[in-house]
C-alpha positions as CSV (number, residue, x, y, z in Angstrom):
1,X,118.0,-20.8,32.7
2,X,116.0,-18.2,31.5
3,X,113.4,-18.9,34.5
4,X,116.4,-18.0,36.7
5,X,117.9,-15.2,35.0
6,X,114.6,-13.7,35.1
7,X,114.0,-14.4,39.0
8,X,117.3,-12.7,40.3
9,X,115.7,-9.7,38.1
10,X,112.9,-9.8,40.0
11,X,115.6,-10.0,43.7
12,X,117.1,-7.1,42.3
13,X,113.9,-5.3,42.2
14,X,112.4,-6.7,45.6
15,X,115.7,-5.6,47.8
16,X,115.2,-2.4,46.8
17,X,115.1,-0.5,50.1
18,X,111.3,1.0,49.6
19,X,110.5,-2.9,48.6
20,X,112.0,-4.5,51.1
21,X,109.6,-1.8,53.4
22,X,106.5,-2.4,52.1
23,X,107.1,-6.6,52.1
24,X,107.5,-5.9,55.8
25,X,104.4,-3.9,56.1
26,X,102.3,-5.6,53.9
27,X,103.1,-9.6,55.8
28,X,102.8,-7.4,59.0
29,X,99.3,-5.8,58.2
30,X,98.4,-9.4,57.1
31,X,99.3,-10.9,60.3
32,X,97.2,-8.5,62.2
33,X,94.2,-8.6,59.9
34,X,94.5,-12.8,60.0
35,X,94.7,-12.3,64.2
36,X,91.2,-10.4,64.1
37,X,88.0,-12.3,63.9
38,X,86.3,-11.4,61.0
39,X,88.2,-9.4,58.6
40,X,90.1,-11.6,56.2
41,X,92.9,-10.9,54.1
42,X,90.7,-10.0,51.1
43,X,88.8,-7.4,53.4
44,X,91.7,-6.3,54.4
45,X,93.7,-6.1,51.2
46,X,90.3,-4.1,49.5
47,X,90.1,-1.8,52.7
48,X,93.6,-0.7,52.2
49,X,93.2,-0.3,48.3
50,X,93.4,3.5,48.5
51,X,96.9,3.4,50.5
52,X,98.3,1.9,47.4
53,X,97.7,5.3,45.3
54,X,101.0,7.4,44.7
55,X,103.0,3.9,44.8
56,X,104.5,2.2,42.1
57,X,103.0,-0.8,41.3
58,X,105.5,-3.3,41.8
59,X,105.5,-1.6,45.8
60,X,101.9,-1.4,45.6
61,X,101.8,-5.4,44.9
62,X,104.2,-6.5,47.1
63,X,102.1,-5.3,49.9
64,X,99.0,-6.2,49.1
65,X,100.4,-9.7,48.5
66,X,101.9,-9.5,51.8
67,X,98.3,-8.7,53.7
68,X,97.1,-11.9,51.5
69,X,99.8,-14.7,52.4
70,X,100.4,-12.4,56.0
71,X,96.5,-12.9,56.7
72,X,96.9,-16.7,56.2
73,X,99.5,-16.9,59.0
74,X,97.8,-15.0,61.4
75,X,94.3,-16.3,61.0
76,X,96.4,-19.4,63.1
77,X,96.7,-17.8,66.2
78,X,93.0,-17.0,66.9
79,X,92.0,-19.9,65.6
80,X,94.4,-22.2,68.4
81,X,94.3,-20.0,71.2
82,X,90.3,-19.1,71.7
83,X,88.5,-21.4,68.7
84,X,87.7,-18.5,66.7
85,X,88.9,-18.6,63.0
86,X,89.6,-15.5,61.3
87,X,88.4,-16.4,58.3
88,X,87.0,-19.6,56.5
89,X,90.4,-21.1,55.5
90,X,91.3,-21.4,59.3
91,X,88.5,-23.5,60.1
92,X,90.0,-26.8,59.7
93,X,93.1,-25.6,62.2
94,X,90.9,-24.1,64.6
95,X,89.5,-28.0,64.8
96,X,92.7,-29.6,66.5
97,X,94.6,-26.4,67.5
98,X,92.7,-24.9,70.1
99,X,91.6,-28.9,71.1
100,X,96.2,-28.9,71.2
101,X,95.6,-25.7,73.4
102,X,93.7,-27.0,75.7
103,X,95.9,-29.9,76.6
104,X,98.8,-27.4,77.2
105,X,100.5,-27.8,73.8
106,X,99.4,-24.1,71.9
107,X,102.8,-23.6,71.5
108,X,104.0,-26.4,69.6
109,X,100.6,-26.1,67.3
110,X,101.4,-22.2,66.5
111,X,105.1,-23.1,65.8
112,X,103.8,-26.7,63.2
113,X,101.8,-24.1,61.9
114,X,104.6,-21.0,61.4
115,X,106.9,-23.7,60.2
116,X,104.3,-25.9,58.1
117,X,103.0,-22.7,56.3
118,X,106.9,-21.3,56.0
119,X,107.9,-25.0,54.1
120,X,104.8,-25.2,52.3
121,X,104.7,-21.1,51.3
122,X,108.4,-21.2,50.0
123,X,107.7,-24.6,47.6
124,X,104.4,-23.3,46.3
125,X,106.6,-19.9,45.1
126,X,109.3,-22.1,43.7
127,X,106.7,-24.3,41.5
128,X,105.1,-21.1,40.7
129,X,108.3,-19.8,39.1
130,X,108.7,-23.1,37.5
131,X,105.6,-24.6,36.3
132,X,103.0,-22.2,35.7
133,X,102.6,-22.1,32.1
134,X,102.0,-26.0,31.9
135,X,99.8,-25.6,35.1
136,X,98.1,-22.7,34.1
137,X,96.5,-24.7,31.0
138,X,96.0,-27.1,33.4
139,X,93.9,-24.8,35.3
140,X,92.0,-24.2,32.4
141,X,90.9,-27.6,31.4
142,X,88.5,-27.2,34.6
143,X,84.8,-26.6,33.6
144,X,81.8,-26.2,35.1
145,X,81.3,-30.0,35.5
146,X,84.4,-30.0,37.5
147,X,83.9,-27.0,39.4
148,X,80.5,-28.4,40.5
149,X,82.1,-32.0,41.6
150,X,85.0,-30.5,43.6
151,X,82.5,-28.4,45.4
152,X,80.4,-31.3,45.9
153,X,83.5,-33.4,47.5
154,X,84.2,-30.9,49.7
155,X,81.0,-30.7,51.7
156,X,80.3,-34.5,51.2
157,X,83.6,-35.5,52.8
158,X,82.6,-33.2,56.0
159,X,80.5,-36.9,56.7
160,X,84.3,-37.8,57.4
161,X,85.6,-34.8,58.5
162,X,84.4,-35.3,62.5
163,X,85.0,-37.8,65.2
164,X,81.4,-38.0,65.6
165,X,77.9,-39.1,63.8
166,X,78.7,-39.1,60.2
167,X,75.1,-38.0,59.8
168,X,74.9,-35.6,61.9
169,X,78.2,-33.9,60.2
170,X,75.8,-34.3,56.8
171,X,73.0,-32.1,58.8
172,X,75.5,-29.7,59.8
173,X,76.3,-29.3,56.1
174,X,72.8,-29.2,54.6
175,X,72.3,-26.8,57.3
176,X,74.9,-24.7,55.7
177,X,73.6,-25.2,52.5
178,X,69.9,-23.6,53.3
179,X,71.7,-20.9,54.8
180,X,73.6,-20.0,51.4
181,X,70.2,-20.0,49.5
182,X,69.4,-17.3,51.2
183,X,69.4,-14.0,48.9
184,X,69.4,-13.7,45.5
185,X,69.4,-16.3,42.6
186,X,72.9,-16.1,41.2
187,X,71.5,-17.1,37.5
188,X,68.5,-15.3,37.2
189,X,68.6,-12.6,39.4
190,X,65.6,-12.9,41.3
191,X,65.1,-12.8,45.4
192,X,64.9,-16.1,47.0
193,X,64.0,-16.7,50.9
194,X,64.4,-13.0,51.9
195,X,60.9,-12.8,53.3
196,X,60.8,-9.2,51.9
197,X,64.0,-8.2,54.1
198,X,66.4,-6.0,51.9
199,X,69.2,-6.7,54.3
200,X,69.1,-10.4,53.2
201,X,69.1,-9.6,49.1
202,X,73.0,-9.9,48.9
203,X,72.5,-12.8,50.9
204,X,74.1,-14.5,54.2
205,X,78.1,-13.8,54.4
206,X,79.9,-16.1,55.7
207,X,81.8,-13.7,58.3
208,X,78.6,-13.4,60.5
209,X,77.7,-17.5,60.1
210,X,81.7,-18.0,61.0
211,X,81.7,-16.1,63.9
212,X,78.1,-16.5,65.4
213,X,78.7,-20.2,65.4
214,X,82.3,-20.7,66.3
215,X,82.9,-17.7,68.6
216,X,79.6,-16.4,70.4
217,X,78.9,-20.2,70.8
218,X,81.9,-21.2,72.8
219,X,81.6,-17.8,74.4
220,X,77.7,-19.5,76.0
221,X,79.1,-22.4,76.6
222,X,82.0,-21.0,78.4
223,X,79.2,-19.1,80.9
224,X,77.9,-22.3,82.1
225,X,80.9,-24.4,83.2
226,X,84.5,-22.9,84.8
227,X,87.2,-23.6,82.2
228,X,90.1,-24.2,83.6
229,X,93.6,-23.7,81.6
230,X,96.8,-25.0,82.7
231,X,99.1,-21.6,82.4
232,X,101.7,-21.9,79.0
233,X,105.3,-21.6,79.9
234,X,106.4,-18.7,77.5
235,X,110.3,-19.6,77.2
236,X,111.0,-19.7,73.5
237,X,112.8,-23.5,73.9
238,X,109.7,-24.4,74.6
239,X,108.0,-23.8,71.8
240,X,110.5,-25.7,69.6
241,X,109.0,-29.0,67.8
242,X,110.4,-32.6,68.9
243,X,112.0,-34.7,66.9
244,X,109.2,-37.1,67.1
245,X,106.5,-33.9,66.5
246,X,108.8,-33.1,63.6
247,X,108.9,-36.7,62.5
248,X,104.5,-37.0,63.2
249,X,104.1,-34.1,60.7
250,X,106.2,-33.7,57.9
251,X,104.5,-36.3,55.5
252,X,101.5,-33.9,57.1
253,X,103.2,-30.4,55.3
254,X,104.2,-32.0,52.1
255,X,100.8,-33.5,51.9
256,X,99.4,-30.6,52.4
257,X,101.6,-28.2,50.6
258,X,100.9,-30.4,47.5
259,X,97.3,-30.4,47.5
260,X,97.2,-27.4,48.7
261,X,99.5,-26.0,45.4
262,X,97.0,-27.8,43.2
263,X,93.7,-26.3,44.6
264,X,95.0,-23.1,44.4
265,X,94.9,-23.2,40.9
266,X,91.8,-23.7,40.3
267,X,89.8,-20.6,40.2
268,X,87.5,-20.4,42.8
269,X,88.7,-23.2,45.0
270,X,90.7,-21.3,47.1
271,X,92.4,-21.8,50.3
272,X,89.7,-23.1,52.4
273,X,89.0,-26.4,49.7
274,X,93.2,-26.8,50.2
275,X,92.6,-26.7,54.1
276,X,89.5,-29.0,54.1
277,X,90.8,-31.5,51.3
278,X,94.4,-31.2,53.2
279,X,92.7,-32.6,56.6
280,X,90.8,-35.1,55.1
281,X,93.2,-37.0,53.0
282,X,95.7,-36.6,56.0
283,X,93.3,-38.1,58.5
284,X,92.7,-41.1,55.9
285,X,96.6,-41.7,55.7
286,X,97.3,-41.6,59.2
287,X,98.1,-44.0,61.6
288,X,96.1,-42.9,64.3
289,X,92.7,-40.9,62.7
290,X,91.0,-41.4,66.2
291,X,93.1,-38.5,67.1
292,X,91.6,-36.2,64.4
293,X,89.2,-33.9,66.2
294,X,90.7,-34.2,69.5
295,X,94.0,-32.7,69.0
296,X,95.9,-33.8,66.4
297,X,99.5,-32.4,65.7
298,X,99.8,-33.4,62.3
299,X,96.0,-32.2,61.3
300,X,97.1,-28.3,61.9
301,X,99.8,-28.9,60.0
302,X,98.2,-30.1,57.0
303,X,95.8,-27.5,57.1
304,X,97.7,-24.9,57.8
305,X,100.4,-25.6,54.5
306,X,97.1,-26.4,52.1
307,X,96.1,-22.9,52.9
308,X,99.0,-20.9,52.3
309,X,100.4,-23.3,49.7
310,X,96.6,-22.4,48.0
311,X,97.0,-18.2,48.9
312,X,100.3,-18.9,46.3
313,X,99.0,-20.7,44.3
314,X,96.1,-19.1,43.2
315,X,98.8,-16.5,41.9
316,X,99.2,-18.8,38.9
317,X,95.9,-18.0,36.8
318,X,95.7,-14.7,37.8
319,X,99.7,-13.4,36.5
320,X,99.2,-15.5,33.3
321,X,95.1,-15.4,32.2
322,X,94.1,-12.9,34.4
323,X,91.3,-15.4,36.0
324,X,91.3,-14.8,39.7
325,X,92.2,-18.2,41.8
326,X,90.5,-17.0,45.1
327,X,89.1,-13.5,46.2
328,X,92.3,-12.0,47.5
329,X,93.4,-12.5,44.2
330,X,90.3,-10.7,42.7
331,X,91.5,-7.5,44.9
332,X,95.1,-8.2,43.8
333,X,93.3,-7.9,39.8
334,X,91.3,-5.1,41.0
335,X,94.7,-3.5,41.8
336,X,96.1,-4.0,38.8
337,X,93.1,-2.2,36.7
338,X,93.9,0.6,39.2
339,X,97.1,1.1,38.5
340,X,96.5,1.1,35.1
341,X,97.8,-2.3,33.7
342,X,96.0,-4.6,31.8
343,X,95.7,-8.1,33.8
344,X,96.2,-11.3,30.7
345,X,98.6,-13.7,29.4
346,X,100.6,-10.9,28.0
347,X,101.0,-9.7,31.2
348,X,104.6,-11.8,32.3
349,X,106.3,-10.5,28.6
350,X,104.9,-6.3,29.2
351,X,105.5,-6.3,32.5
352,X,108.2,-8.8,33.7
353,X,110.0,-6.6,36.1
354,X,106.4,-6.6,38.2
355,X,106.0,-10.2,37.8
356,X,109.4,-11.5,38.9
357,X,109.5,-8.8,41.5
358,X,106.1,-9.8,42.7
359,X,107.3,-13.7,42.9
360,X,110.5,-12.7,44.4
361,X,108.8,-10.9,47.4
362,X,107.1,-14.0,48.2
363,X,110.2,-15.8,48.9
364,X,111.2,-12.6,51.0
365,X,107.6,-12.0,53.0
366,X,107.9,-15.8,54.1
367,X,111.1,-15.7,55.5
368,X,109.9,-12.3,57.7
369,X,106.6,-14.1,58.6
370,X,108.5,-17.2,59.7
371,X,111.6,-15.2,61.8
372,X,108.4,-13.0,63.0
373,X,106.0,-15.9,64.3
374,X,108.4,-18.0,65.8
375,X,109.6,-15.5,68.6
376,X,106.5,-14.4,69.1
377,X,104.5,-18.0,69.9
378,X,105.4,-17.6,73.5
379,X,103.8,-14.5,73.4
380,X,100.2,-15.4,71.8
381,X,100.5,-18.5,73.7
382,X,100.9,-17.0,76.7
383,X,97.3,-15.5,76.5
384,X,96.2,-18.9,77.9
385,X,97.5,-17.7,81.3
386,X,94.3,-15.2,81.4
387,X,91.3,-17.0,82.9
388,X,88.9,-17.5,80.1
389,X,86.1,-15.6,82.3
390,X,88.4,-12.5,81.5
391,X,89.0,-13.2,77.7
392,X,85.4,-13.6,77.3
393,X,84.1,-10.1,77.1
394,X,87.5,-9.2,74.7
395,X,86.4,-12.2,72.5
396,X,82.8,-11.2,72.3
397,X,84.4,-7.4,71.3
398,X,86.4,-8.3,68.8
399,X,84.0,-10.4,67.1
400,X,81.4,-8.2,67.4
401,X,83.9,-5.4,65.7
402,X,84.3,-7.6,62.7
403,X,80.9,-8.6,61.9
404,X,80.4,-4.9,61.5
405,X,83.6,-3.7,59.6
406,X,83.0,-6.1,56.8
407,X,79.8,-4.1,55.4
408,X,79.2,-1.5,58.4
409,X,76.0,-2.6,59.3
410,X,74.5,-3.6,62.5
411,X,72.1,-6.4,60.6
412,X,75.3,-8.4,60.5
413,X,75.8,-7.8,64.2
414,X,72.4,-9.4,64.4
415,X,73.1,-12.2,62.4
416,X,76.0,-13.1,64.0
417,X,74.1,-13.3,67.3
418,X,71.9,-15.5,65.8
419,X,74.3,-17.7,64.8
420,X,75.7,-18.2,67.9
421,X,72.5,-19.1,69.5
422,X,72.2,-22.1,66.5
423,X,75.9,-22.9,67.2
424,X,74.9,-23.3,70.7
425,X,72.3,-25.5,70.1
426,X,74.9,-27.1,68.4
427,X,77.1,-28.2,70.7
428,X,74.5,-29.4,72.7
429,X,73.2,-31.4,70.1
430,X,77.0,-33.1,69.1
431,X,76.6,-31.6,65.9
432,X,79.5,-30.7,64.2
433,X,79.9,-26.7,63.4
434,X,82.7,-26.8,61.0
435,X,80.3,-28.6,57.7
436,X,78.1,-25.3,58.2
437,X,80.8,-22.6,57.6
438,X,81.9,-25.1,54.7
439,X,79.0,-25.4,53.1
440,X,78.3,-22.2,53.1
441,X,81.3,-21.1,51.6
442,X,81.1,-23.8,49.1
443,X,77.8,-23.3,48.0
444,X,77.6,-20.5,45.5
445,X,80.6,-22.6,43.5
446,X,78.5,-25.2,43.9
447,X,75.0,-24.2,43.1
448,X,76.4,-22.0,39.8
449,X,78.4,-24.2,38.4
450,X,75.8,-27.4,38.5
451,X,73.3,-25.2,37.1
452,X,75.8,-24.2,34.1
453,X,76.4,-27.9,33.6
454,X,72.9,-28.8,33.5
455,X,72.0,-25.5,30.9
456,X,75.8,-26.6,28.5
457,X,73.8,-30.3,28.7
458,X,70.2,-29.5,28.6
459,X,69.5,-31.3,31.4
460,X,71.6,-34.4,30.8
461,X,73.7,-35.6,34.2
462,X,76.2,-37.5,31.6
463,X,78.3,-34.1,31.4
464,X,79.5,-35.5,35.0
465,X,80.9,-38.0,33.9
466,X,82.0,-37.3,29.5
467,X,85.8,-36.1,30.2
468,X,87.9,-38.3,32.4
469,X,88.4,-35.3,34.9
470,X,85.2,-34.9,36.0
471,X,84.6,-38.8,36.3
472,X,87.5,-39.4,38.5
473,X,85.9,-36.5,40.9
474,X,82.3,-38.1,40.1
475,X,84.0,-41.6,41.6
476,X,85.3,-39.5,44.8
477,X,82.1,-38.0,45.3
478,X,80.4,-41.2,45.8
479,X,83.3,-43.1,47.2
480,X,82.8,-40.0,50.7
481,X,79.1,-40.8,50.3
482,X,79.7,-44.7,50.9
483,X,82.3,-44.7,53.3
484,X,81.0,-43.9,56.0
485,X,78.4,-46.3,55.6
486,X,80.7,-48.7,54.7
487,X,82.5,-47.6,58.4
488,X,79.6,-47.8,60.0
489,X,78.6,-51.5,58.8
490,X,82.1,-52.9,59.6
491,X,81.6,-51.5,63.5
492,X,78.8,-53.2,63.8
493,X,79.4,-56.7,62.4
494,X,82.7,-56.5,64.8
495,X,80.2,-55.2,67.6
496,X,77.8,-58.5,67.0
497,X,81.3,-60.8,66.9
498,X,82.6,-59.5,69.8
499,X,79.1,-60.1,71.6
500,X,79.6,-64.0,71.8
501,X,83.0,-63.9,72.5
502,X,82.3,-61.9,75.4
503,X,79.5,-64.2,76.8
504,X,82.4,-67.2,76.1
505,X,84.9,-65.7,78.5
506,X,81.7,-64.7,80.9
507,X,80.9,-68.2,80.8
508,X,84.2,-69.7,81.2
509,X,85.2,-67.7,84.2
């Protein structure tokens, strides 16, 4: 009861009328911010830091965490209607969206994913308010051990992730990987594979990688063959789900939402390990994985509510330790120490009016995102009537504009060209591009946390396996490193059966 009574505090503090505002603003901002390639909602939140002086706090927070959980909804719409994701957590829905997009159906994936991350944003809020002290120490029985095996999960299972050539899926990761180990050594400091460039010290981000490989690419491949669209009908009725979508993907958002929840509260995880874990374990438990890749309904859902189920709950660890779950939540910390309160576990007792307010806007912003996205499907959809030849020099633009706003420099403008030249080659190749970005973003986790592991052990590889946690990961790590195989053996012993059965019926006719 006191969980409650302290939640309608924080209503009464939300529906104040300047609150209310700057929900609106801050879920609009984030929508807009999610829409263009290459910004982010943590870019976006830290660019409009200095907006937030004068405010008081609890306003100051409720925007910011709009732009964050806003970004995450409009990072969708990109990704569906022209295969570019707006930042690394809309990779996975970028896989079957804009594949649903080009069958005619970019409607009914931007309204499973409005609806998915609505469902999925509103449960994650109400666990948050319920269960984060118990899941906050949960959150801190994660180690380095188990930082390093999650990490490691979620670039093996990219050998499942695709439709294609499990191994080339594993060279599209291990591509990603090299390019992470450009810059400098995370634990001791020193430059690694920068060939004496200074522009490469800091490393590759993944905003150029993202958008060289996913956008510039489709934008060459787009040159040498007519794309042809079937025009999208932009009536609102038609943008509402069928019963049997509805029925295809609900198992899909609850899925999701709960992994999704759970990732977030590890720090460091984030959103995009929700989104990739999400369409992995969904494609495993559905009845038709051959759709996965192609256009699947259900896989934009799952997605789609692991990443904002993830934006919400990374909140947990940050309001009660003061550990950052993801790097929106880093700016949301930074803006704390701004306004001059001290982040911590005796942050929900000092300052509970912030706190409940905070998690009372959430339940607020979703509601505006959801009432705001639906109407306005036909209208993003719509874009689809434009020939591509005409959205192709307003794609390049954009993306070209958001590889330089992230760190104004033109070397990221280079990069990103680059990248679309190897993602490119890529298609070409049937290599899958979504392991890169991945692995990519994975890697730091990764590489810090194994090295940690190996210094706490001294070099022994039993810390991976010591605490029951990390063992159960250990087993899933090799279990996506064997099933493939295992995959791949089965198809061909049913190959070499089918063989004499077909020269039987040969022979018999």
């Amino acid at each position: 009861m006191d969980v409650l009574a302290s939640l309608l505090q924080g209503f009464e503090v939300a529906l104040t009328p300047t609150n209310l505002l700057f929900v609106l603003i801050g879920v609009t901002l984030g929508q807009l911010i999610g829409v263009l390639p290459g910004i982010g909602p943590s870019a976006g939140m830290a660019l409009l830091l200095p907006v937030t002086f004068g405010l008081e706090p609890v306003t100051a927070l409720v925007m910011l965490s709009g732009i964050m959980y806003g970004g995450m909804y409009g990072g969708t719409l990109t990704s569906v209607l022209v295969n570019v994701p707006g930042e690394a957590a809309s990779v996975m829905t970028a896989v079957d969206g804009n594949q649903l997009a080009k069958q005619g159906r970019a409607g009914a994936a931007l309204s499973v994913a409005a609806i998915g991350s609505f469902l999925a944003g509103i449960a994650a809020v109400t666990a948050l308010v319920f269960l984060t002290p118990a899941l906050s120490t949960f959150a801190l029985s994660f180690s380095a051990p188990e930082y390093f095996l999650l990490a490691l999960l979620g670039i093996t299972a990219t050998a499942s992730m695709g439709t294609g050539s499990p191994i080339k899926a594993m060279i599209g990761a291990v591509l990603g990987l090299m390019v992470a180990l450009v810059g400098t050594d995370p634990i001791q400091g020193t430059s690694r594979l920068t060939f004496g460039s200074l522009d490469l010290l800091e490393g590759i981000d993944f905003l150029p990688v993202a958008i060289g490989i996913f956008g510039i690419a489709e934008i060459l491949v787009s040159m040498e063959q007519t794309q042809h669209v079937e025009p999208m009908k932009t009536r609102l009725r038609d943008m509402w789900l069928t019963a049997k979508d509805w029925a295809e993907c609900r198992m899909a958002v609850l899925r999701g939402g709960i992994i999704g929840f759970f990732i977030g509260l590890m720090p460091g995880a984030g959103p995009t390990v929700a989104a990739l874990l999400a369409y992995v374990v969904e494609k495993k438990a559905s009845k038709h994985p051959e759709r996965f890749g192609r256009g699947a309904l259900d896989g934009v859902a799952a997605a789609e509510s692991a990443n904002n189920a993830a934006a919400h709950g990374a909140l947990v660890p940050m309001l009660a330790l003061g550990i950052p779950g993801s790097a929106s939540t880093a700016v949301l910390l930074a803006a704390l120490v701004l306004l001059g309160i001290r982040p911590g576990p005796a942050l929900l007792t000092e300052q509970s009016d912030l706190v409940w307010g905070l998690i009372a806007s959430m339940f607020i912003g979703n509601v505006f995102l959801l009432i705001m996205n639906l109407p306005m499907a036909p209208i993003f959809a719509s874009v689809l009537r434009i020939p591509y030849s005409y959205l192709v020099p307003g794609i390049l633009m954009i993306s070209m504009v958001g590889a330089y706003a992230t760190s104004l420099s033109l070397f990221n403008v280079g990069l990103t060209l680059f990248f679309g030249v190897v993602g490119y080659g890529m298609i070409r190749a049937d290599i899958p591009r979504a392991p890169v970005v991945l692995a990519v973003v994975l890697a730091q986790l990764m590489e810090t946390s194994l090295r940690q592991s190996l210094m706490l052990s001294e070099g022994s590889l039993s810390i991976f396996v010591q605490r029951p946690l990390s063992a159960v990961l250990a087993l899933l790590v090799i279990a996506s490193l064997v099933l493939p195989i295992f995959n791949a053996l089965m198809s061909r012993r049913a190959a070499r059966r089918a063989q004499p059965d077909a020269l039987i019926s040969n022979s018999s006719d």
